[in-house]
C-alpha positions in Angstrom: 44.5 -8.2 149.9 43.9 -8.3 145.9 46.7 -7.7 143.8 47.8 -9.1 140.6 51.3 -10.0 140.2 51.1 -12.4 137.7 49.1 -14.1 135.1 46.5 -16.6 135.6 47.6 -19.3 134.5 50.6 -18.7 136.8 48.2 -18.2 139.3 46.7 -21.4 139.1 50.0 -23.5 138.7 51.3 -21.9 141.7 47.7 -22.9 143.5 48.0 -26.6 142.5 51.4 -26.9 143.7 51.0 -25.1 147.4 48.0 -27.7 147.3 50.4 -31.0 146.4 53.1 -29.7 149.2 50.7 -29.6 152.1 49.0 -32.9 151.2 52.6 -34.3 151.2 53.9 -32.7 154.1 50.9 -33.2 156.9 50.8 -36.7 155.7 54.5 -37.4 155.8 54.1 -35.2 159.6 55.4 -37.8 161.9 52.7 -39.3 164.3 54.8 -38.0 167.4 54.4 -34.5 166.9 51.7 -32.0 167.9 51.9 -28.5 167.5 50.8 -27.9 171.3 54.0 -28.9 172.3 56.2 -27.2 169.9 54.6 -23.8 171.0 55.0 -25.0 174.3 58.2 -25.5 174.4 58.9 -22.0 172.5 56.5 -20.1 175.6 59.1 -22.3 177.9 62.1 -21.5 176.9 61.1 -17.4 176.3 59.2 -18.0 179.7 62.0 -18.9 181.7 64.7 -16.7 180.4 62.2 -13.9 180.6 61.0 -14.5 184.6 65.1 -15.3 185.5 66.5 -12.0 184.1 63.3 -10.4 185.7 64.4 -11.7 189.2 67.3 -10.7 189.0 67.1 -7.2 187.7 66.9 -4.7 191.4 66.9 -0.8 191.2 67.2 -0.5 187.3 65.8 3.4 187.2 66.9 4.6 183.9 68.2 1.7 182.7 65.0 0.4 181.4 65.7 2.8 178.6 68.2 0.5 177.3 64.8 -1.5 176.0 64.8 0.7 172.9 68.3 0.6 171.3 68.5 -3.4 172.1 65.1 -4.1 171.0 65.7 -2.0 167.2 69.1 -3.7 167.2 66.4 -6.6 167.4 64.7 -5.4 164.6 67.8 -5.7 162.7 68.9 -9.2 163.8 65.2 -10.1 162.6 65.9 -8.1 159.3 69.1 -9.1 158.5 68.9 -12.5 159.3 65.9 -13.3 157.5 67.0 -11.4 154.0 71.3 -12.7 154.6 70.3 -16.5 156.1 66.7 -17.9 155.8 66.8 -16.3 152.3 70.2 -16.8 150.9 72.9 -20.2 151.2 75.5 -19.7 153.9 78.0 -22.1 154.5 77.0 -24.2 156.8 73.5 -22.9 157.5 72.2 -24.1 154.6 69.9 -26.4 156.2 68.1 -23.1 157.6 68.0 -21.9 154.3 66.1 -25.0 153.3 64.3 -25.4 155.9 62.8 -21.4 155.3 62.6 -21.5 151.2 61.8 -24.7 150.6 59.0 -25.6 153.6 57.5 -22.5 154.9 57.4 -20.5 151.1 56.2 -23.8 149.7 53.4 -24.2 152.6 52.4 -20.6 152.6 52.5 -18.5 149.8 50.3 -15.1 149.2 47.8 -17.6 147.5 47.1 -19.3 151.1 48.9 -18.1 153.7 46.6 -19.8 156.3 46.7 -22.8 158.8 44.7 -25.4 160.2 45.4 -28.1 162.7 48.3 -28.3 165.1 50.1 -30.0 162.4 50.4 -27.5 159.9 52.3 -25.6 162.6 54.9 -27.5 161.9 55.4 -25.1 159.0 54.6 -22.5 160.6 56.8 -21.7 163.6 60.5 -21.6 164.1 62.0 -25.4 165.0 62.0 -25.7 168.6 65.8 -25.0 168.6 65.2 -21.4 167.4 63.7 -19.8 170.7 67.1 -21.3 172.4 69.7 -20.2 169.8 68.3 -16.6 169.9 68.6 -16.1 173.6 72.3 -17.7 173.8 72.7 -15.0 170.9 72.1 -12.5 173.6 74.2 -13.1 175.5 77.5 -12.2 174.3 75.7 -8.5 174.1 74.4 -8.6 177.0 77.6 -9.8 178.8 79.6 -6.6 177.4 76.9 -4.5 178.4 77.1 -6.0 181.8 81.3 -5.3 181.9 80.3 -1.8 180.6 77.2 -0.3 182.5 76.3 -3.7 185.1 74.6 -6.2 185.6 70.8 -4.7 185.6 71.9 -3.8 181.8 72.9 -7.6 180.6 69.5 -9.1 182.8 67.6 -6.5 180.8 69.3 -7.3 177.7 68.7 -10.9 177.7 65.2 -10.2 179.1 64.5 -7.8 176.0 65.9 -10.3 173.5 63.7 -12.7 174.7 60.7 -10.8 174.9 61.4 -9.9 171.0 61.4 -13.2 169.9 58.4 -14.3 171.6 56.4 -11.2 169.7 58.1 -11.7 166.5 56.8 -15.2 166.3 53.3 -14.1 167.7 53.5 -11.1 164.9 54.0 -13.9 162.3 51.5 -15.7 163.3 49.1 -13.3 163.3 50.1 -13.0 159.5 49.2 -16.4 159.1 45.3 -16.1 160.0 42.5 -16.1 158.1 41.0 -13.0 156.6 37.6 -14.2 156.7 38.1 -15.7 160.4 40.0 -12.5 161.6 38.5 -9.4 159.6 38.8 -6.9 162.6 43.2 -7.3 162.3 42.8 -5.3 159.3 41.3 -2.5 161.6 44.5 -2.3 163.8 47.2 0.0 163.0 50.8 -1.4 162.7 49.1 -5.1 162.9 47.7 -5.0 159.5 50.6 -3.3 158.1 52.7 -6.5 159.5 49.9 -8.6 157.6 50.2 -6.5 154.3 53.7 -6.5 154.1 54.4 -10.3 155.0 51.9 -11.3 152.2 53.8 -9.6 149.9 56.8 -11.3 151.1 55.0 -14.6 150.4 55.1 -13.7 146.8 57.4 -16.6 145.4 58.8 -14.2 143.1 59.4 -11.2 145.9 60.5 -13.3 148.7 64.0 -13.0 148.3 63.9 -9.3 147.9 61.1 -7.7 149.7 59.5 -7.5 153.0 62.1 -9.0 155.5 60.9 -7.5 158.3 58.2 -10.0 160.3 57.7 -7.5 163.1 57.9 -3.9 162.6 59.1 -3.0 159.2 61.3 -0.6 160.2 65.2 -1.5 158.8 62.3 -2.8 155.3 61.4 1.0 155.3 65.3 2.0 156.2 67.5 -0.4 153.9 65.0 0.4 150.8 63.9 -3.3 150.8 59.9 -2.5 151.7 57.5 -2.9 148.4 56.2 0.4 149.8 57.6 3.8 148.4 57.6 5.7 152.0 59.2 6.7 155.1 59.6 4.7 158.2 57.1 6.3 159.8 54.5 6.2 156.2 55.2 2.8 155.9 54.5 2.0 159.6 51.1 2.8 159.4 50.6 2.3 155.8 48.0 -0.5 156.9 46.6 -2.5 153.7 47.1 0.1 150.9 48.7 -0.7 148.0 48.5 3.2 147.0 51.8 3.4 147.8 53.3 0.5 146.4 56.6 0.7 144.3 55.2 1.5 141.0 58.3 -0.9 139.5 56.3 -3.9 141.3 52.9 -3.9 141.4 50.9 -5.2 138.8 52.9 -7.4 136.7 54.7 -10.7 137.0 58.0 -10.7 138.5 59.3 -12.8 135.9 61.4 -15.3 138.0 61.7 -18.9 137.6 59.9 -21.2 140.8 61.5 -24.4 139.6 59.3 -26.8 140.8 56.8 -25.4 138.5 59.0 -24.1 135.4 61.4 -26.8 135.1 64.3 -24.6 135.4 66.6 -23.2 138.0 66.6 -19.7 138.5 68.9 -17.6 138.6 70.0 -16.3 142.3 67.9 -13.0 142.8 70.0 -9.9 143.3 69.7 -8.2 146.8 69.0 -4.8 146.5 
């Protein structure tokens, strides 16, 4: 996707210091790790919760409907999570923030938002503690759904959770592939919106206000924090369009400091 946010020289500064990161971080990658087994252990731990609730879930009927409401509450966690912790300081999950802002938006930005070699996915996917802390997050839910309706409702709870984090992470990464490697993604509805939308997110100067959403953009569309000026619906299957991009965004520069390449700190963006 082409669009011009910002100068070239801008450009180019931005470029050269994406480039600097990654040299820095693969080579400071300790030797021990291998991306293999970080996505392992992620397909482990969603594995496992996934095929334990599944055993133990008998007669369900119209309980399976439950799958909707907990997997948009989902949606929400995602959204709200991302745009309130990976995005913004909280005391005492500041090292998340870090982690998010100062790794993964350094490593990939809308310049280069691909990846090659196991190490790199280092960068790319959630620490391994991530897959475990959002299934433990389920289950205070899913334990007053279980007091409430039974226990079919929490098993398909935590079962759902799980399931969501395992295709938000797959979503991701499918936003992380290579254009040129990939072309036929930007044929599939809802997929290459997901693409579209998480590159503009990757805009230094957007990422703290835009596109929060790494599965299906629908609280972006809701809470008027999509770059797109549409529906939830219109923006679903907006694909790679820009046609309908807020007309306050696209083209110029955002105008806000990135200070490891203006010298300055900038000022905390305002949430919108």
């Amino acid at each position: 996707m082409d669009v011009v946010f910002q100068d070239a020289t801008r450009d180019r500064r931005e470029q050269e210091r994406q480039q600097q990161f990654r040299d820095k971080f693969i080579a400071e990658t300790p030797p021990w790790y291998h991306g293999a087994l970080h996505l392992g252990f992620t397909l482990l731990v969603t594995g496992i919760s996934m095929w334990f609730c599944w055993n133990r879930i008998h007669d369900a009927g119209w309980l399976w409907c439950l799958v909707i409401p907990i997997a948009l509450f989902g949606n929400w966690i995602e959204w709200a999570a991302h745009r309130y912790i990976l995005h913004r300081p909280v005391k005492g999950l500041e090292m998340i923030y870090k982690r998010h802002c100062t790794v993964h938006h350094q490593f990939f930005t809308h310049h280069d938002l691909t990846y090659h070699g196991h190490k790199e996915w280092r960068a790319l996917l959630f620490p391994p503690f991530a897959p475990l802390g959002f299934v433990l997050a389920a289950l205070p839910p899913a334990l007053l759904l279980g007091l409430l309706i039974s226990a079919n409702a929490a098993y398909i709870a935590v079962f759902t959770m799980a399931a969501y984090y395992l295709m938000y992470e797959g979503l991701h990464t499918l936003s992380h592939l290579d254009d040129e490697r990939h072309p036929y993604l930007k044929h599939i509805p809802l997929i290459n919106t997901i693409r579209r939308m998480h590159t503009i997110h990757h805009v230094l100067g957007f990422m703290q206000t835009r596109n929060f959403n790494l599965t299906f953009p629908i609280c972006d569309a809701l809470f008027g924090t999509s770059d797109l000026d549409r529906g939830v619906i219109g923006t679903l299957f907006n694909g790679n369009s820009n046609a309908y991009m807020r007309a306050d965004l696209r083209p110029v520069d955002p105008g806000i400091a990135v200070p490891q390449l203006d010298g300055r700190i900038a000022e905390p963006a305002k949430a919108v």
